[in-house]
LUMMAR-620367 format. One record per residue (C-alpha): x, y, z; residue number from 1; residue in one letter; chain. Coordinates in pm, 1 decimal, always signed. Example, Ala and Ser with C-alpha at 12.3 -4.5 7.8 and 13.67 -1.06 7.14 Angstrom:
<sites>
        xx        yy        zz    n  res  chain
   +1230.0    -450.0    +780.0    1    A      A
   +1367.0    -106.0    +714.0    2    S      A
</sites>
This chain:
<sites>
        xx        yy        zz    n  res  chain
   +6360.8   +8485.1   -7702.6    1    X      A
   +6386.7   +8145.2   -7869.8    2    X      A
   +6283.9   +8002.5   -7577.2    3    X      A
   +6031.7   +8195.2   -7456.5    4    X      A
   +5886.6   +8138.2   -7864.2    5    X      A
   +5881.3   +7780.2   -7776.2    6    X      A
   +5715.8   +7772.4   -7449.3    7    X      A
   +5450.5   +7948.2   -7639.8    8    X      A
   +5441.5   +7720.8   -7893.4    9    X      A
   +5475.8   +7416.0   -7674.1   10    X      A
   +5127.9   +7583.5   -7483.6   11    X      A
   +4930.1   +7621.2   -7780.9   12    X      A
   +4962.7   +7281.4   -7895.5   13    X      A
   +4904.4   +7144.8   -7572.3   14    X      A
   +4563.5   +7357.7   -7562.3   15    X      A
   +4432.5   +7185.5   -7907.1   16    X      A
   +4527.5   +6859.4   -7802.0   17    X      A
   +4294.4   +6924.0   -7473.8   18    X      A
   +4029.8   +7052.1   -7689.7   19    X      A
   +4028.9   +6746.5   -7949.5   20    X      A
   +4096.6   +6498.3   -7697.5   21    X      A
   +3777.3   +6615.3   -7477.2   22    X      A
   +3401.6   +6442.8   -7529.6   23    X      A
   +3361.2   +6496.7   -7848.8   24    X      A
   +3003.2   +6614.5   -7775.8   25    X      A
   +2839.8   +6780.5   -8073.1   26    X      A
   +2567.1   +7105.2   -8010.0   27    X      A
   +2329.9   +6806.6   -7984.2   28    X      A
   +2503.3   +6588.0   -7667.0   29    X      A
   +2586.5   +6344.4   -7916.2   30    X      A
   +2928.6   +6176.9   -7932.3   31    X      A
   +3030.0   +6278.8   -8303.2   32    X      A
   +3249.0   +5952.1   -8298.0   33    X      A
   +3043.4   +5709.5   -8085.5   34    X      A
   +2898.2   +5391.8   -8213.9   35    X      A
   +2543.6   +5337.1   -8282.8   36    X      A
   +2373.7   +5103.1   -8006.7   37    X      A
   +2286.2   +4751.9   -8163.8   38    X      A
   +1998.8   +4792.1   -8379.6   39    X      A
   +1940.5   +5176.1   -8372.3   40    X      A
   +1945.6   +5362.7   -8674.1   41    X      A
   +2211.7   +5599.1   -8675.4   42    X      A
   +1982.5   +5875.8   -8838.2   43    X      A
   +1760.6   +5880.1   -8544.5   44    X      A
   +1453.2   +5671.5   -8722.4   45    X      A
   +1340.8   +5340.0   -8542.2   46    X      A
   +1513.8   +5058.9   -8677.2   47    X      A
   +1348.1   +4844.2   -8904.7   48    X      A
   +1132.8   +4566.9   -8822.6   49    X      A
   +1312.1   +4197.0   -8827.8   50    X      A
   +1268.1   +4008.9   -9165.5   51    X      A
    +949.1   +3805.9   -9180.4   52    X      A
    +750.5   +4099.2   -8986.5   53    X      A
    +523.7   +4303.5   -9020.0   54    X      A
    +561.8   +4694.2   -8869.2   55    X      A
    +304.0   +4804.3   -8555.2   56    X      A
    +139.9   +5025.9   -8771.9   57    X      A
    +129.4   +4783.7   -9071.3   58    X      A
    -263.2   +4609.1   -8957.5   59    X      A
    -515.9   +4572.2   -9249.2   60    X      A
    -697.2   +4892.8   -9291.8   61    X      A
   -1054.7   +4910.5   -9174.3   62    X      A
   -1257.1   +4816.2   -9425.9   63    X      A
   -1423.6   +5050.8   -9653.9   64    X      A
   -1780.1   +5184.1   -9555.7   65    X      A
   -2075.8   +4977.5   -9762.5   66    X      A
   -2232.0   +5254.2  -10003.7   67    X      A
   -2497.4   +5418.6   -9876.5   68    X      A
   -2735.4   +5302.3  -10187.6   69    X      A
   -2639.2   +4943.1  -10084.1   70    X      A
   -2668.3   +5017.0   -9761.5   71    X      A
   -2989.1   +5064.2   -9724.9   72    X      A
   -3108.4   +4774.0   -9870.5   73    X      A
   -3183.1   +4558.4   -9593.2   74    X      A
   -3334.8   +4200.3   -9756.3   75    X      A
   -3149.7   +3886.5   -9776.5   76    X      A
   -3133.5   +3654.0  -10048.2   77    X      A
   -3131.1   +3313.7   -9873.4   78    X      A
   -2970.8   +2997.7  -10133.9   79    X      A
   -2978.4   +3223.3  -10447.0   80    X      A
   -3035.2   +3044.6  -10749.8   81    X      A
   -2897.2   +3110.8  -11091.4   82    X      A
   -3156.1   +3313.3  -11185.3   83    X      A
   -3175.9   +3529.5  -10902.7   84    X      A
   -2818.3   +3623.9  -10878.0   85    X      A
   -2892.0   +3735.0  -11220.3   86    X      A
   -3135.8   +3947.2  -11125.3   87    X      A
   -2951.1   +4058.7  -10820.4   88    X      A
   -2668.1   +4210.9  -11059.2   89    X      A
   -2845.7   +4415.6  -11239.9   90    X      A
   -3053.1   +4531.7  -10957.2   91    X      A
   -2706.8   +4653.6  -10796.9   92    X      A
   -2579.7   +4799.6  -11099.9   93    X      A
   -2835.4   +4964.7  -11264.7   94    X      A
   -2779.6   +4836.8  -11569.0   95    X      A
   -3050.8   +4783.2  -11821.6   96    X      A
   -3079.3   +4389.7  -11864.6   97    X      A
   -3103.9   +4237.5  -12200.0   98    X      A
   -3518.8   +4154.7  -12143.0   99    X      A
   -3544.5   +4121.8  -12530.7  100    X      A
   -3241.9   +3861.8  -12594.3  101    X      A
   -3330.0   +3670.1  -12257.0  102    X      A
   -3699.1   +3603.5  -12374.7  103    X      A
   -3616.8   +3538.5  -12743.2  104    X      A
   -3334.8   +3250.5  -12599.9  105    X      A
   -3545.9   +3124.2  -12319.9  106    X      A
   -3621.5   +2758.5  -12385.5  107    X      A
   -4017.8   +2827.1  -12344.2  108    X      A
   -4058.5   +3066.4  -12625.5  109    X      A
   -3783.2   +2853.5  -12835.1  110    X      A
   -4043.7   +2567.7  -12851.4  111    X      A
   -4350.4   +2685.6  -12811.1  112    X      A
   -4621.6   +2665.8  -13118.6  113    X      A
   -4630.9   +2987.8  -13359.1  114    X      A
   -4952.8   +3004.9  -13239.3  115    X      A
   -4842.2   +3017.7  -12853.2  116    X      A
   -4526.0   +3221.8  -12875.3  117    X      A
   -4705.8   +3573.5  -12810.3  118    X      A
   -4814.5   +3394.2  -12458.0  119    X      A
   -4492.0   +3245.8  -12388.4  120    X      A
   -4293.5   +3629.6  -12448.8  121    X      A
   -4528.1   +3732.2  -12220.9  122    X      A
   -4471.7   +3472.5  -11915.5  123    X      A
   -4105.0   +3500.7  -11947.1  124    X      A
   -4122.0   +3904.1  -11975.2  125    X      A
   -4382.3   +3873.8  -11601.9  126    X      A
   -4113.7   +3660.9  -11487.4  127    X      A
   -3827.4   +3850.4  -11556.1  128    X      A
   -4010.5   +4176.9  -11443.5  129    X      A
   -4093.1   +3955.6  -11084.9  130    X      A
   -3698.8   +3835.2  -11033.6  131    X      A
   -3628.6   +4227.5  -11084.3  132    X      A
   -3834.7   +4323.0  -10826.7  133    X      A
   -3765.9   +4056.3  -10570.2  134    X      A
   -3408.9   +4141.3  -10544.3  135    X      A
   -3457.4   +4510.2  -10586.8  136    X      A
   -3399.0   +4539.5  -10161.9  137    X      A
   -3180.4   +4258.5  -10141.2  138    X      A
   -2825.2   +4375.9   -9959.7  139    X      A
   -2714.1   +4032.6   -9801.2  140    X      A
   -2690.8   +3687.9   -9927.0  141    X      A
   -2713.1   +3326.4   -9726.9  142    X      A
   -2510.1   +3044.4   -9881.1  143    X      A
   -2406.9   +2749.1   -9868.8  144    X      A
   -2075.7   +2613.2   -9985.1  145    X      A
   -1848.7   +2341.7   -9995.3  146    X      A
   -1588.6   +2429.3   -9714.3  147    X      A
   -1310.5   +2303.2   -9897.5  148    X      A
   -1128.9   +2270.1   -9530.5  149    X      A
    -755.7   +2228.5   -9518.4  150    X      A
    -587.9   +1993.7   -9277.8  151    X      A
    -528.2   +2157.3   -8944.8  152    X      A
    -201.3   +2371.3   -8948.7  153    X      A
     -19.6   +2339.3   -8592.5  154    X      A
    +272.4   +2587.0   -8717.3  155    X      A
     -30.2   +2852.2   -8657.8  156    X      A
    -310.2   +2675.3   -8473.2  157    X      A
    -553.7   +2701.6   -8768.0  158    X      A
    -757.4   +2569.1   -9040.1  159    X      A
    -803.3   +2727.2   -9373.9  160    X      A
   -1163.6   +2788.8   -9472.6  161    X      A
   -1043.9   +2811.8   -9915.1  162    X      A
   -1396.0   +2860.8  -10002.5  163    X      A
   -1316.9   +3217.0   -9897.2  164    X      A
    -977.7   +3231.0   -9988.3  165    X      A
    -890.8   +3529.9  -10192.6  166    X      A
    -846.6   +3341.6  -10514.7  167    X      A
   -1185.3   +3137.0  -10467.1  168    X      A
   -1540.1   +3280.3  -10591.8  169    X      A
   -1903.1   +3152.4  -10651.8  170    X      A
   -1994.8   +3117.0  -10997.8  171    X      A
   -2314.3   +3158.6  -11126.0  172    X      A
   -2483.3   +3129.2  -11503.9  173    X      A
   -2800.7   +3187.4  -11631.5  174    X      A
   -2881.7   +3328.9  -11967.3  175    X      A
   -2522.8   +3349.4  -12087.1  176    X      A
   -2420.1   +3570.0  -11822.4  177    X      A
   -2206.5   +3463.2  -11573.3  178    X      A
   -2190.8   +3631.0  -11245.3  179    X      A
   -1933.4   +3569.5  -10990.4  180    X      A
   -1950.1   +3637.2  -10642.9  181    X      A
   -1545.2   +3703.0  -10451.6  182    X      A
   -1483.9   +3849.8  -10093.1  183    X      A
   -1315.8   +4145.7  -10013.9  184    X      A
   -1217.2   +4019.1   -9677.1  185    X      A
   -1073.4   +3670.9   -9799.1  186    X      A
    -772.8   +3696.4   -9617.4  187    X      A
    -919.2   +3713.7   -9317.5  188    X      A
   -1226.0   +3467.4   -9385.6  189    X      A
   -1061.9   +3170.8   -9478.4  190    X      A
    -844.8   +3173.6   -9092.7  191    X      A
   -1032.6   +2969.5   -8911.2  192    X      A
    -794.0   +2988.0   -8558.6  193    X      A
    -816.5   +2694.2   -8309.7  194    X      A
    -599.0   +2657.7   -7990.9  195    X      A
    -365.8   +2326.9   -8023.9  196    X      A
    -563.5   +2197.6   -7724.1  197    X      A
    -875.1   +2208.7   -7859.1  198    X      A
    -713.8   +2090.6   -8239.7  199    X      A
    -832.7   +1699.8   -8164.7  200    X      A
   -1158.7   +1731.8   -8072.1  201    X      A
   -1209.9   +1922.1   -8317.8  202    X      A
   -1085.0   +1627.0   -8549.7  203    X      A
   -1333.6   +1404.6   -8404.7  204    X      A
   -1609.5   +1614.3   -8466.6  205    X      A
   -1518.8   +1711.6   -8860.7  206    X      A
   -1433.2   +1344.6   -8948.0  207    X      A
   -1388.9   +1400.3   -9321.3  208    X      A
   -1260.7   +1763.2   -9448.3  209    X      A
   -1464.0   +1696.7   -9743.3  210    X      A
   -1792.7   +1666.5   -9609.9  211    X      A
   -1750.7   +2031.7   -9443.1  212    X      A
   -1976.3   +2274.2   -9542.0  213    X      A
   -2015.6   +2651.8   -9478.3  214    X      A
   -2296.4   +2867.6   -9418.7  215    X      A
   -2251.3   +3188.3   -9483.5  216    X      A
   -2387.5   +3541.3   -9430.6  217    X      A
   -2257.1   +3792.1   -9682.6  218    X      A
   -2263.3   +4168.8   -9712.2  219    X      A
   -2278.0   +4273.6  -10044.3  220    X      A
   -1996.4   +4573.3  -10100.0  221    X      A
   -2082.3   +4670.7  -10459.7  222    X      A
   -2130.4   +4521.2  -10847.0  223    X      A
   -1945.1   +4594.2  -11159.9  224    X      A
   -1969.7   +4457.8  -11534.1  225    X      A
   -1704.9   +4250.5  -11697.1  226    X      A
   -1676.6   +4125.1  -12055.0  227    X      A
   -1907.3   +3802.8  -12040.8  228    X      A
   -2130.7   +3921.7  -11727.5  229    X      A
   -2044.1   +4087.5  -11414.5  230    X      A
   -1864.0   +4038.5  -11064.3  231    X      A
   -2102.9   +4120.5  -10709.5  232    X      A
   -1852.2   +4164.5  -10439.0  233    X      A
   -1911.0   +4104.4  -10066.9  234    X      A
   -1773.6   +4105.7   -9741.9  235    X      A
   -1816.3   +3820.4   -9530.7  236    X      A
   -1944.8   +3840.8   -9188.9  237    X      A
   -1994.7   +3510.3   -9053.0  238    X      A
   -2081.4   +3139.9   -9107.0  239    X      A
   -2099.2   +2844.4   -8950.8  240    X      A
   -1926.1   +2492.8   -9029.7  241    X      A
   -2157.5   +2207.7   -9032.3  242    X      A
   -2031.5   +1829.1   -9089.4  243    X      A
   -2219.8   +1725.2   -9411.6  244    X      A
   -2321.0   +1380.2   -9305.4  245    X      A
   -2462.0   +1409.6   -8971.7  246    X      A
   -2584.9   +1749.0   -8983.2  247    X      A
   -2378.5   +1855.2   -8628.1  248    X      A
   -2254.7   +2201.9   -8609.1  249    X      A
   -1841.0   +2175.7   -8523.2  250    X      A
   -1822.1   +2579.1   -8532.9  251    X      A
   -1977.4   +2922.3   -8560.1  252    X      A
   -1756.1   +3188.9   -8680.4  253    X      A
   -1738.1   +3546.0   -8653.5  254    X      A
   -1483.3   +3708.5   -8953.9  255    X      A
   -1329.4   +3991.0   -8795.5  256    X      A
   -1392.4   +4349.2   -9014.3  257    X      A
</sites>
């Protein structure tokens, strides 16, 4: 009997050895104890991208549809001045401008005879009332900038354009308002790509980085008030880079959007 007890024994021990010594294979197909392949994640996820990269899925988002009010405006405002950006603002806005404080403080009513200052009010009111009504379509702007062109960058075969970098704006004053003018699509603006091979002759043609300028189409993307005046943002769409002292084109440039 004893020995019969222990070949039993002996065969049902030999059974769970067989059954935890086998593949190991869970309900899944996966080995419960096998090691991850080199840069899987064990969970079953994709791995994560290398440091210093961005994911497949991680491109800029499209950019945001213009508003349909400033959308329809289709005027340009070619080399605003002060004055007209002024204007421009509160066109976009809706605001009610300050007529009363801008004719009292213009320089023309200031000095003008007691005799003369009814007349004066009244030029600076028809000329406020015209600027208004100039811009009142206006959805684009033309200008032109100082570059501000960095030296060629091999490490990614371009040039940076920091008149449209993301911290740069255009600054405009009139009236003691200022109104500034920033890009929503600086990043990509101020990359101005050229192949390596083409880096030289490039050179040639811009001579000086200072005496780059930039002409520049803008789409205006909306307005909003700040504590001393107001900020018009825009999107830009394309300009082209002209040496300063001979007048020669070196590049037209479409901004991606």
């Amino acid at each position: 009997m004893r020995h019969g007890a222990l070949l039993t024994a002996l065969a049902m021990l030999a059974g769970l050895a067989a059954c935890s010594s086998g593949d190991g294979t869970g309900g899944d197909g996966t080995g419960g104890n096998a090691a991850a392949a080199p840069g899987a994640a064990i969970d079953g996820t994709a791995p994560p991208a290398p440091a210093g990269t961005l994911p497949a899925d991680a491109a800029a988002p499209p950019a945001a549809p213009v508003p349909a009010a400033i959308a329809q405006r289709s005027g340009e405002l070619t080399a605003p001045d002060d004055f007209a950006m002024l204007m421009l603002y509160y066109s976009l806005t809706g605001l009610e401008p300050p007529v009363d404080k801008w004719v009292e403080d213009d320089m023309s009513v200031r000095t003008a005879a007691p005799a003369d200052k009814a007349a004066a009010r009244d030029a600076v009111r028809a000329r406020i009332a015209a600027g208004l009504q100039s811009v009142k379509d206006v959805g684009r702007l033309r200008i032109t900038v100082n570059a501000s062109l960095s030296d060629y960058d091999p490490s990614y075969s371009e040039y940076a354009v920091r008149a449209f970098a993301p911290s740069s704006s255009l600054v405009f004053n009139r009236s003691g308002s200022r109104v500034l003018v920033k890009f929503d699509n600086a990043q990509a603006a101020q990359r101005w790509s050229i192949p390596k091979e083409e880096a030289q002759s490039i050179k040639d043609r811009i001579q000086y980085n200072s005496s780059v300028m930039a002409e520049a189409l803008l789409q205006i993307t909306g307005a909003s008030p700040e504590s001393d005046g107001g900020t018009i943002r825009t999107r830009v769409i394309s300009y082209e880079l002209k040496n300063n002292n001979s007048g020669t084109t070196i590049a037209r440039v479409t901004v991606p959007q």
